[in-house]
C-alpha positions in Angstrom: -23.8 276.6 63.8 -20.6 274.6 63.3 -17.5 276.3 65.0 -14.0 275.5 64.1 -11.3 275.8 67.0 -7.5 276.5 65.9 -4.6 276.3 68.3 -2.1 278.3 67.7 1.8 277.4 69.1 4.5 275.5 68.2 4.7 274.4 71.7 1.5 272.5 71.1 3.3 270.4 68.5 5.9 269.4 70.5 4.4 268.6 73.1 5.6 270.5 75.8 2.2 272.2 76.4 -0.8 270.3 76.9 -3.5 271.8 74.6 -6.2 271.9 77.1 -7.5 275.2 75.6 -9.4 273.0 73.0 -10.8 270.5 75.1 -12.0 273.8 77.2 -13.8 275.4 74.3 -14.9 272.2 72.7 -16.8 271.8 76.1 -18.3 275.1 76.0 -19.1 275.1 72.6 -20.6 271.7 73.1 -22.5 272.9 76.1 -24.0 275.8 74.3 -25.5 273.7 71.5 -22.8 274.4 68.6 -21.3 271.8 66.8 -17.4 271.3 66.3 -16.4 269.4 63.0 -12.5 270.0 63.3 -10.2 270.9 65.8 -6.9 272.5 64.5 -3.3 272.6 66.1 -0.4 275.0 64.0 2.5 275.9 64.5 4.3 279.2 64.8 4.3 280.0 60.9 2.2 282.6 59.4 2.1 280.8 55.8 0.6 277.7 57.6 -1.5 279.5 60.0 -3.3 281.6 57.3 -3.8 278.7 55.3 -5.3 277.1 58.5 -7.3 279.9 59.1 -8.7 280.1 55.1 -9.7 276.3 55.2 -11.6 276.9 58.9 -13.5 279.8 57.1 -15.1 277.7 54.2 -15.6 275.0 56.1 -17.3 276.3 59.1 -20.0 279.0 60.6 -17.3 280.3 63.0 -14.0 280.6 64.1 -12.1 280.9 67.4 -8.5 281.0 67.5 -6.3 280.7 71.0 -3.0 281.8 71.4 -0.7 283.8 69.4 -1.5 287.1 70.1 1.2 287.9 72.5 3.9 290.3 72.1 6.6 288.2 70.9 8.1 287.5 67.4 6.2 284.0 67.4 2.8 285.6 68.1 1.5 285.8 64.6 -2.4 285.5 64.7 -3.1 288.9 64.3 -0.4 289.0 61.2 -2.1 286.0 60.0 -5.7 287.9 59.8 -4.7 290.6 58.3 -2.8 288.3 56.0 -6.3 286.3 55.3 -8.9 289.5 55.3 -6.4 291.7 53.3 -6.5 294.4 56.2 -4.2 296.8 57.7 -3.1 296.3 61.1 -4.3 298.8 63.5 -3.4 299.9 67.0 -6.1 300.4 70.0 -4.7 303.5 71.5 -6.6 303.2 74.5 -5.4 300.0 75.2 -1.6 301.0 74.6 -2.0 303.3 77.0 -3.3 301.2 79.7 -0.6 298.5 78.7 1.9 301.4 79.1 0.3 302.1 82.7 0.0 298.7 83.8 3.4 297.5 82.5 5.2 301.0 84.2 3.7 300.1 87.6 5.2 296.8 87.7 8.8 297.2 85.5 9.4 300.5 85.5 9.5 300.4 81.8 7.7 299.1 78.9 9.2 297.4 75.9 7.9 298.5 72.6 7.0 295.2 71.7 4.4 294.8 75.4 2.6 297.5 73.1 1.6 294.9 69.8 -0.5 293.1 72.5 -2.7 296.5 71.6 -2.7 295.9 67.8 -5.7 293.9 66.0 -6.5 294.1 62.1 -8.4 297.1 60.6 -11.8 297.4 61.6 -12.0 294.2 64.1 -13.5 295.2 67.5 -11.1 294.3 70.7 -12.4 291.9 73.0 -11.1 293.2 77.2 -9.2 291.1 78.6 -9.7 291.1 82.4 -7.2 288.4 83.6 -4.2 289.7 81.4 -3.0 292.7 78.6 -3.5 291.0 75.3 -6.7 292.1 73.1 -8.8 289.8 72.2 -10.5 290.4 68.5 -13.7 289.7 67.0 -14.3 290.5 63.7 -16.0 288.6 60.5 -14.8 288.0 57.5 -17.2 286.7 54.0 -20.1 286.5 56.6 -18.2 284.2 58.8 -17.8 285.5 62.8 -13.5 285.0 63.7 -12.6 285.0 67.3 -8.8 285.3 68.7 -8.5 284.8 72.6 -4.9 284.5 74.2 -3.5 280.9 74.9 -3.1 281.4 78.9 -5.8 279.1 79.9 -7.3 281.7 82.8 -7.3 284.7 80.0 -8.5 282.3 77.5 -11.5 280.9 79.7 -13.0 284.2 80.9 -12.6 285.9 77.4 -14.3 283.3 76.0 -17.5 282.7 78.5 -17.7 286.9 78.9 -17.0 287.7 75.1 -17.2 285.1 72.2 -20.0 282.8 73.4 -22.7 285.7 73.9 -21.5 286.8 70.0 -21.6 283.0 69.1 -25.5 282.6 70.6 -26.2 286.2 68.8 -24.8 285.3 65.8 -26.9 281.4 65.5 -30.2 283.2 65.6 -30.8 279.8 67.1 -30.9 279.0 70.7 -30.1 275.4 71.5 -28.4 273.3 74.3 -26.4 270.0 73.7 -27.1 267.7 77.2 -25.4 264.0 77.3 -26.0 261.0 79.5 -22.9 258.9 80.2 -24.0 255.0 81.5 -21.2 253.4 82.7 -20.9 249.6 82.0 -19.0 246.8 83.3 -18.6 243.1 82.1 -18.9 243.6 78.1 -16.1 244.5 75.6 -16.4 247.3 73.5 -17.4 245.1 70.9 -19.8 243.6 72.6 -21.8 246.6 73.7 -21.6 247.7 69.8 -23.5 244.3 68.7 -26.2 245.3 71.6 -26.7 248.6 70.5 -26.0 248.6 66.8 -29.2 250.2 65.7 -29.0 252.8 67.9 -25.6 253.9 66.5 -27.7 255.3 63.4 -29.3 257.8 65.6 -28.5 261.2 65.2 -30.1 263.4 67.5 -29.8 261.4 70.0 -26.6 260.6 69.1 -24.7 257.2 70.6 -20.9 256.9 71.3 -19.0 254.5 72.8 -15.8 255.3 75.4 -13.8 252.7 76.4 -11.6 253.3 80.0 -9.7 250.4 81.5 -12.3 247.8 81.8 -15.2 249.9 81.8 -16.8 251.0 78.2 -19.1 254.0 78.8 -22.6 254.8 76.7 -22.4 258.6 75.7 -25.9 259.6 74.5 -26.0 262.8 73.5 -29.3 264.9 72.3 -29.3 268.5 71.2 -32.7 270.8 71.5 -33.9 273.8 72.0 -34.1 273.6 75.9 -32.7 271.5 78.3 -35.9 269.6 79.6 -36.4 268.3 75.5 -33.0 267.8 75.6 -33.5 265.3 78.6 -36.5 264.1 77.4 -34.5 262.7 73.7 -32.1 261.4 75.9 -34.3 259.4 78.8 -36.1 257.4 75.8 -32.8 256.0 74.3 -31.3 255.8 78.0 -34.1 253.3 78.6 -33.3 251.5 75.7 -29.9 250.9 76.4 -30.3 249.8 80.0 -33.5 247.3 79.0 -30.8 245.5 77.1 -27.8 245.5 78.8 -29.5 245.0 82.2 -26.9 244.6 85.3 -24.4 245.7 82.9 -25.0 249.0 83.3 -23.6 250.0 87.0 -23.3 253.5 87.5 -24.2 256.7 85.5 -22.0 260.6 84.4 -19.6 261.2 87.1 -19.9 257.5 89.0 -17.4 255.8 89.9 -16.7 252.0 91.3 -14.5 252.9 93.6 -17.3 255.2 94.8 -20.0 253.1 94.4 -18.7 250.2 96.4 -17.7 253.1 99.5 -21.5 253.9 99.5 -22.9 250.0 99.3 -20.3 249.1 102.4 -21.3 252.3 104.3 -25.0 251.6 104.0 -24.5 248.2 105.4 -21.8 249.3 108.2 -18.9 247.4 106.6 -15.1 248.1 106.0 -12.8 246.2 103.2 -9.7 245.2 103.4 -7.7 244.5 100.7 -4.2 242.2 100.3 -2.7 242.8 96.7 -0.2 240.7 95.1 -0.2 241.2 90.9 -2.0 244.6 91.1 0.8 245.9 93.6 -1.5 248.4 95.6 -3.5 249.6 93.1 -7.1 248.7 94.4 -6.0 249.4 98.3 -5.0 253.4 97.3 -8.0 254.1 94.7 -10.6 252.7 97.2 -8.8 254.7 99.9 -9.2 257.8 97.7 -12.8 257.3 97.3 -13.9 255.7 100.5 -11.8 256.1 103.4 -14.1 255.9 105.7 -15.2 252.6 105.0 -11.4 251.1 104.5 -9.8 249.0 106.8 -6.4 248.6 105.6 -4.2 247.1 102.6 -1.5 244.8 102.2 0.7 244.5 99.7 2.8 241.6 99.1 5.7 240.3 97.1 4.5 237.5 94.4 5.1 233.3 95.4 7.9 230.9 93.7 5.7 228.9 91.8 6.2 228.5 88.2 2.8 227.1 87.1 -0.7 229.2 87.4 -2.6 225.9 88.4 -2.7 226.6 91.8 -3.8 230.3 91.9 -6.8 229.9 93.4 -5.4 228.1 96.4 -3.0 230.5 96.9 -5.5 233.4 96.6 -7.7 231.8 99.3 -4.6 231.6 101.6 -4.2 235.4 100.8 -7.8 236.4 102.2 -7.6 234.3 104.9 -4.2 236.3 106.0 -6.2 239.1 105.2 -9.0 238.6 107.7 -6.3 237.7 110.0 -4.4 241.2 109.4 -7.4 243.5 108.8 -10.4 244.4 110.6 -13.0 244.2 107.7 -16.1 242.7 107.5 -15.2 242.5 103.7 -11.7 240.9 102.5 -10.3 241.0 98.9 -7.5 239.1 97.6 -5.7 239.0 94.5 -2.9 237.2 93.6 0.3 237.2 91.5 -0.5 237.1 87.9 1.0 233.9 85.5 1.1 233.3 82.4 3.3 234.5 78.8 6.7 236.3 78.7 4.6 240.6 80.1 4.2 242.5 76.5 1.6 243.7 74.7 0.1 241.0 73.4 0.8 238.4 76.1 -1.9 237.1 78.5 -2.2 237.2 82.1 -4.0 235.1 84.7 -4.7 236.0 88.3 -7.1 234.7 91.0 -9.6 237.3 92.7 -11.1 235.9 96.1 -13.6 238.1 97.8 -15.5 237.5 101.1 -18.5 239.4 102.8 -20.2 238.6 105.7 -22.8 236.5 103.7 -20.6 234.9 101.4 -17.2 234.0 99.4 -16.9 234.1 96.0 -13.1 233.1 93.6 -12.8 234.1 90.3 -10.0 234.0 87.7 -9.3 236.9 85.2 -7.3 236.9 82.0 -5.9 240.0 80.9 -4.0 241.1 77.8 -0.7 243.3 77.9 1.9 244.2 79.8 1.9 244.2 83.5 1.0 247.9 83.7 -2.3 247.7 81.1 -2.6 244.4 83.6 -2.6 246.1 86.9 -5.1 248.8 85.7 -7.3 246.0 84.5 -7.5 243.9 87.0 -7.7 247.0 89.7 -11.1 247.8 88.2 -12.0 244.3 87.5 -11.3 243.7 91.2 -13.5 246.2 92.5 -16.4 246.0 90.1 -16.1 241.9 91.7 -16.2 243.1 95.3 -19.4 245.5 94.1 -21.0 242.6 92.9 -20.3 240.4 96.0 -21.4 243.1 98.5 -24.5 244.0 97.1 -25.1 239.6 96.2 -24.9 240.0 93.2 -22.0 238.4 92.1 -20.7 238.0 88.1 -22.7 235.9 86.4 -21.9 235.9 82.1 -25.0 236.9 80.3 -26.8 234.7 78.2 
């Protein structure tokens, strides 16, 4: 069943709301087996809106709507159903009344507008709405199931796990879960890890996609069936695929971090880091501190040298770990230093030197990075991390073949 989601609010347009109701329902959807073509953002117009709501009707098995079905002038989604199904509006009578009794106990008074929040079109069924006052509505229109829930995010959420998705699974006839596997990779471009996999980018079910974060480009393999343990099962055969050929690539899996991944390798072996910081200004000291505190033994930060020329970064970078094993009780020391090289924009290039010590060995390495120095300090943060990883569990970077 394909489901289209339209967001309803000018607010959304402008930017001064974050639409997070649609990444919500496109999770849920997503997590109940359906399948979302389009998502939808409109405005505050009821021409717009119910020509947004015709198009979603012959293009998709189901609708859901959030937001507009408050009690103000801008709150046109129940105009703009009526508007598309050619009904009347109608009132819920025992819903006014409860509005009346709820509003009364806090106000005093209710306005006769807190009342259309009780209105929904002719013959649709109103949805309760537990966490607020506004109806919800289900109804179906040329065979197709329509759903409105309101835009607040904790009305929205529980309207739409209590009412629409049991109506949704009824109305599929076909029960089915969606499961994914994210793998986490490190040390390829996106690119790169495109070439590898190319062939498996044809697949369907399981499905391949490719997310790229900071350094890091992520593997989302995605299978849909009609249980979870098939589900899994579609999923493990291409998840073996992708790790035979990207080997040591592949670091972590879903939720994993590096951040976290490193805290675990150090606390298994009963060793601290300490970081000093010079191009990435902090960066890798706070978001191993987040992760792993217990196995962090201090940061510093420092201001970058006088030098002009990049030549000798990697000296400089070796006198920054040894300060750092002089300043910080860790069996492990990272060092980065300042970060040379064309005028910071976009499209300039950055060097810096990373220096990493463990109690079996010390490693250097310089990094080139593209942009300016903020897309360079996220960069090399991960980069610096995903190094010390490497050196702790001696493994350090080695290109692949």
């Amino acid at each position: 069943m394909i489901v289209e989601v339209i967001a309803v609010g000018t607010e959304l347009l402008l930017g001064q709301i974050v639409n997070t109701n649609a990444a919500v329902i496109g999770a849920r959807l997503a997590d109940d087996g359906f399948d979302a073509h389009y998502q939808v953002t409109v405005g505050d117009n009821l021409d717009r809106l119910a020509t947004t709501i015709r198009t979603a009707i012959d293009r998709a098995d189901a609708v859901v709507l959030t937001g507009g079905i408050g009690p103000t002038q801008d709150d046109l989604t129940r105009e703009a159903l009526c508007a598309v199904t050619g009904r009347a509006m109608a009132r819920d009578e025992g819903h006014a009344e409860a509005i009346r009794e709820r509003i009364t106990r806090i106000r005093g008074h209710v306005a006769e507008s807190t009342l259309r929040m009780a209105d929904h079109p002719e013959g649709a069924t109103g949805l309760p709405n537990r966490n607020g006052v506004a109806l919800g509505i289900a109804m179906e229109h040329r065979g197709v199931p329509i759903f409105a829930v309101p835009g607040v995010p904790s009305e929205m959420t529980v309207m739409l796990d209590e009412q629409v998705l049991p109506r949704l699974r009824t109305a599929s006839g076909e029960p089915a879960v969606l499961r994914s596997r994210v793998l986490r990779t490190w040390g390829l471009g996106e690119s790169q890890v495109a070439d590898e996999l190319d062939d498996l980018y044809a697949s369907t079910n399981p499905s391949v996609a490719f997310l790229v974060s900071g350094p890091e480009v992520a593997i989302r393999i995605s299978a849909k069936a009609g249980d979870a343990s098939t589900a899994d099962a579609l999923i493990a055969g291409v998840e073996d695929e992708v790790v035979r050929r990207l080997g040591t690539v592949v670091y972590g899996r879903d939720t994993d971090t590096v951040e976290a991944i490193l805290a675990r390798e150090l606390a298994a072996r009963g060793w601290r880091l300490g970081v000093v910081e010079v191009a990435t200004l902090g960066t890798v000291a706070t978001t191993f501190a987040a992760a792993g505190e217990a196995a962090f033994a201090g940061g510093r930060t420092l201001p970058p040298a006088t030098a002009d020329n990049s030549t000798d970064l990697e000296d400089r970078v070796l006198r920054l770990l040894a300060d750092t094993d002089a300043a910080l009780d860790g069996e492990v020391c990272v060092a980065v230093s300042e970060a040379f090289g064309d005028q910071p924009g976009p499209r300039s290039t950055q060097s810096l030197a990373v220096a990493v010590r463990t109690p079996e060995q010390m490693r250097t390495r310089m990094v080139s990075l593209l942009g300016d120095s903020a897309r360079v300090r996220e960069y090399a943060c991960g980069t610096v991390l995903h190094l010390a990883r490497l050196a702790v569990t001696g493994a350090w970077w080695r290109p692949r073949a």
